[in-house]
Phi, psi and omega in degrees: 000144169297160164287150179105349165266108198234145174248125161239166171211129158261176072283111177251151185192177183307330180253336181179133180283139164204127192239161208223126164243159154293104138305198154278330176280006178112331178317142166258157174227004157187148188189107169254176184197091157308114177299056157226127188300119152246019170304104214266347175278321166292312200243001170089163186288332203284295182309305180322323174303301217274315179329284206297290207287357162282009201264293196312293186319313183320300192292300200306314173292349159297329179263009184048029135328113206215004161244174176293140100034138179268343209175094171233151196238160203217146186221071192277150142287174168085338188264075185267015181213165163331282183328313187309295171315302192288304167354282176328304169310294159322310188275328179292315201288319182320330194249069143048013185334307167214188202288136171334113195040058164242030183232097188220134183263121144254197185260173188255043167274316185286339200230357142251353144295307181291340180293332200263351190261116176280084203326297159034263161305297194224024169320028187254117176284332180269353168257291224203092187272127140348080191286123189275152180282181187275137166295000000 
């Protein structure tokens, strides 16, 4: 991968946000962790927005970052329906985080499945299931 390429991952929920940037090599280059609700049902979709991308922005200009995101993925409570997600997706994608429809939000039931399951390990669908994305 070229230099100039960084990957974040959020996870957000009611007690606290926390976002992880990327190197292309994997590295992290920043990881913040915040006391802030991003529960777009607690704290409204706007706010929730406004919310997310200044928590992204902080952490990019701390690692000195000055370009869109090559990719970012967001694992919220509250973004618990289809609908929700591409909303998120949309408002989130305007302010340019990262490259254009390179932003998918799931709930974060979804987004600890997939970090914790190992085929591997546990190739039993019924202990450790496959989680499906939203159509």
């Amino acid at each position: 991968m070229a230099d100039g390429c960084y990957y974040g991952g959020v996870e957000g929920g009611s007690t606290h946000t926390r976002v992880v940037l990327l190197n292309a090599g994997g590295t992290p280059v920043a990881d913040k962790d915040e006391r802030m609700n991003t529960n777009q049902w607690q704290v409204g979709q706007d706010e929730c927005v406004r919310r997310l991308a200044e928590l992204v922005t902080s952490a990019k200009r701390n690692a000195g970052i000055e370009v869109p995101l090559t990719a970012l993925g967001l694992s919220l409570s509250g973004a618990d329906n289809a609908e929700v997600c591409r909303a998120l997706e949309q408002k989130l994608g305007a302010l340019s985080l990262a490259l254009p429809g390179n932003i998918v939000v799931c709930r974060n039931s979804t987004g600890l499945s997939i970090s914790t399951r190992d085929p591997n390990t546990n190739p039993d669908p019924k202990t450790n299931p496959t989680p499906r994305p939203y159509p």
